[in-house]
N, C-alpha and C positions, 0 to 999 in steps of 0.2 A: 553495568559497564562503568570503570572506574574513567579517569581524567587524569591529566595531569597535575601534580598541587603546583604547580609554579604557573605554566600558560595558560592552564585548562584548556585547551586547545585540540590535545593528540590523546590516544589509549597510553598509559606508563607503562613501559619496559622495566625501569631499573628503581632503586629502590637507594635514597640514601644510606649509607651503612653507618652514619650516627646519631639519625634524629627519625630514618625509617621512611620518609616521607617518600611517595612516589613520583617519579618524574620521566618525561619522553626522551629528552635528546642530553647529550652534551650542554650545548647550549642553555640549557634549561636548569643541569649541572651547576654549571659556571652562575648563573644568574642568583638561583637558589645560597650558593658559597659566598658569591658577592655583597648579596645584602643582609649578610651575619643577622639569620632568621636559624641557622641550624644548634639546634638545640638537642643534644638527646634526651630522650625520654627518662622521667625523675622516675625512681624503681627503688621500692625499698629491697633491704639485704632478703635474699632468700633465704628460707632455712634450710639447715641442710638436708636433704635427700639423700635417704638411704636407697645402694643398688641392693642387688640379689644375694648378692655374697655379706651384707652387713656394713659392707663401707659407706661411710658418709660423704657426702661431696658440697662445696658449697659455688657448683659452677653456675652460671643462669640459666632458669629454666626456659627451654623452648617453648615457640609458640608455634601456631596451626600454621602461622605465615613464613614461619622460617624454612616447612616443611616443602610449600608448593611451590611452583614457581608462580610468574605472576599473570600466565596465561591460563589457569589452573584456575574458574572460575566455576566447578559445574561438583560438584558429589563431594563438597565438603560437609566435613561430620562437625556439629557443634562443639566446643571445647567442653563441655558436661557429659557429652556421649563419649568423648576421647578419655576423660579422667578415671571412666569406669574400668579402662582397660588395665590401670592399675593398679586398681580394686580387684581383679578377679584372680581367682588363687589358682581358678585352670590352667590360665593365662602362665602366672606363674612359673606353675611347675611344669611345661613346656617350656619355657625359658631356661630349664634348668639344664634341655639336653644340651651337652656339648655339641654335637653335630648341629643342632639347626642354629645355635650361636655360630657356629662358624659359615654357615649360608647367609646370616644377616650380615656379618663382616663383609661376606664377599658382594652382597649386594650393595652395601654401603660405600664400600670403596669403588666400586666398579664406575667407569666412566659413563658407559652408557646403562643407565638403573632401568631402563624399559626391556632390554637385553638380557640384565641378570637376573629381574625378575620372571623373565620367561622362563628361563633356564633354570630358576630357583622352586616354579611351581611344576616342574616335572619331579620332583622330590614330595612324599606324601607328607613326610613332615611339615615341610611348609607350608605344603595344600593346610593340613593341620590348622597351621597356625593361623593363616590366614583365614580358615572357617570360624576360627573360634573368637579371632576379632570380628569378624563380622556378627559374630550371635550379639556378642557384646553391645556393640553401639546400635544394633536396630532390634534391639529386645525390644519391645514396647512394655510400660511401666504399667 
């Protein structure tokens, strides 16, 4: 169970968006801002990352915390189980269909993502794809 970094007081809902730190209230906001403590985080340049298609991008890479929200404390995969996913060439070329790219689209943008993924794993492909990350990150070594 995480704390607040400013009270330590409450559970953090929110999360500064320049230095990342978590925090409960407004209040807590404002306090944090006040005593010019925010800092973002020093990160050297990524390299750049190639997609599917061969392009290179040099955007920042995500991290596992961008992905959950912050009550989302139960069946995270460690970042080494996650990187394999990029490693796998099954992975891949499943990535390559057209149709199940346009199901992640629609998941991605969809408001409510608990909704589109219901609706997205009535599709076998998905089912698919979602199987095949899971072999991935709980392969045991």
């Amino acid at each position: 169970m995480q704390i607040c970094n400013v009270c330590s007081g409450e559970t953090p809902k929110y999360r500064c968006p320049a230095c990342r730190i978590r925090y409960c209230s407004l209040s807590c906001y404002k306090t944090h801002k006040a005593n010019d403590t925010c800092q973002p985080p020093k990160q050297s340049v990524p390299a750049p990352v190639q997609d599917l298609n061969g392009a290179y991008s040099n955007e920042d890479p995500w991290t596992v915390d961008d992905l959950l929200d912050d009550d989302d404390h139960t069946d995270k995969v460690p970042l080494q189980r996650l990187q394999l996913l990029g490693k796998s060439e099954e992975l891949r070329e499943l990535l390559r269909n057209p149709h199940l790219r346009q199901l992640m689209r629609s998941v991605d943008t969809a408001d409510s993502k608990a909704d589109a993924i219901k609706t997205a794993m009535q599709e076998p492909l998905f089912v698919e794809l979602s199987n095949q990350c899971l072999q991935i990150v709980e392969k045991k070594n």
